[in-house]
C-alpha angles and dihedrals in degrees: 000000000000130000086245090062099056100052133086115260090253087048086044101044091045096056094041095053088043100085090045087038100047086049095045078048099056094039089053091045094085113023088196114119087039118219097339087070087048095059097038089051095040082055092050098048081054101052097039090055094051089043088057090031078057099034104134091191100044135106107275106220094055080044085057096046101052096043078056090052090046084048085059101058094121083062089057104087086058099041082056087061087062120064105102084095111041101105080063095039088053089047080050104043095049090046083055095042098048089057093049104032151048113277089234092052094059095039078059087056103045087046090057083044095061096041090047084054085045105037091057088052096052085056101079127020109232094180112122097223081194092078124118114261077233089062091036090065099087100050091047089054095045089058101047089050093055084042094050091044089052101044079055098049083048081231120131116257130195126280117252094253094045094048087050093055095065110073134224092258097045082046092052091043093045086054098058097038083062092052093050081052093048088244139105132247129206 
C-alpha cells in the first residue's frame, strides 16, 4: 500500500500536481527571456522529475509521488491553469502528509519542492547584463549578504552565476514557496 492510496482524490490529486505546479509556478513567476526561457524551463521541470522519479538513494514515498506526477502528464496542461493557490495547496498538502507519513518522508518532499522551484530558475538567465551598475547593486549585495550568512552558518551557498541566474521575482516566488513550506530559502 502506498501513501497515495490512502488518501482522498483531492488530497490525491493536490500532492501529485505539486512537483509540475511549483515548477509552472516558478517559470511563470518572471516573463523576461519570452518564450526561449519557457521552453528551457519547461525542459528542466521535465528532467529534474524523471531524475527523482528515477532517484535510486531517495526517500521512496516522495520517488512514488512524483512518478505518479510524470504518469500524469496528460493532466499537465490543466494543473498549469492552477497556480494561483499553491502557496495554500503546499500549506494543505503538508498538513495531509504529516498525519499519514514519517516526518522525514515529507521533509524529503518539501526539499525536491523547492529544487524543483530552484532547479527551474537556474534554467534560463532572465537577468538583463545591459543594467546600469547603479541598478546591479542590489542584486550584488543581495548576494554578499546570503554568502556572508552562509559562510557563517559554515553551510554551502550558490555560485555568482548561479545566483544571477535566479531573478528578483524567482527569488521572490521561491521564497514564498519556503515559507508555505515552513523553510527558508536563500
Amino acid at each position: 500500500m502506498t501513501i497515495l492510496s490512502v488518501l482522498s482524490d483531492s488530497q490525491r490529486n493536490n500532492i501529485v500536481s505539486l512537483p509540475y505546479r511549483v515548477g509552472i509556478w516558478v517559470s511563470e513567476s518572471d516573463a523576461g527571456g519570452g518564450d526561449h526561457s519557457d521552453e528551457r524551463e519547461i525542459q528542466a521541470l521535465t528532467n529534474i522529475l524523471n531524475g527523482f522519479a528515477e532517484e535510486v538513494f531517495g526517500a521512496e514515498t516522495v520517488q512514488h509521488i512524483i512518478s505518479e506526477t510524470l504518469n500524469r502528464q496528460s493532466e499537465w496542461p490543466d494543473w498549469a491553469k492552477n497556480l494561483g493557490a499553491i502557496e495554500e495547496d503546499c500549506r494543505t498538502a503538508m498538513d495531509v502528509l504529516y498525519h499519514k507519513m514519517d516526518e522525514k518522508e515529507v521533509k524529503a518532499f518539501k526539499q525536491h519542492l523547492i529544487e524543483i522551484g530552484e532547479a527551474v530558475a537556474l534554467a534560463f538567465r532572465e537577468y538583463d547584463a545591459s543594467q546600469t551598475m547603479l541598478n546591479k547593486m542590489p542584486v550584488y549585495i543581495a548576494y554578499y549578504i546570503g554568502k556572508t550568512k552562509a559562510s557563517m552558518q559554515k553551510t554551502s551557498y550558490k555560485s555568482l552565476d548561479q545566483f544571477l541566474n535566479i531573478s528578483p521575482k524567482e527569488r521572490k516566488t521561491l521564497t514564498a514557496l519556503a515559507r508555505s513550506l515552513d523553510m527558508t530559502y536563500a
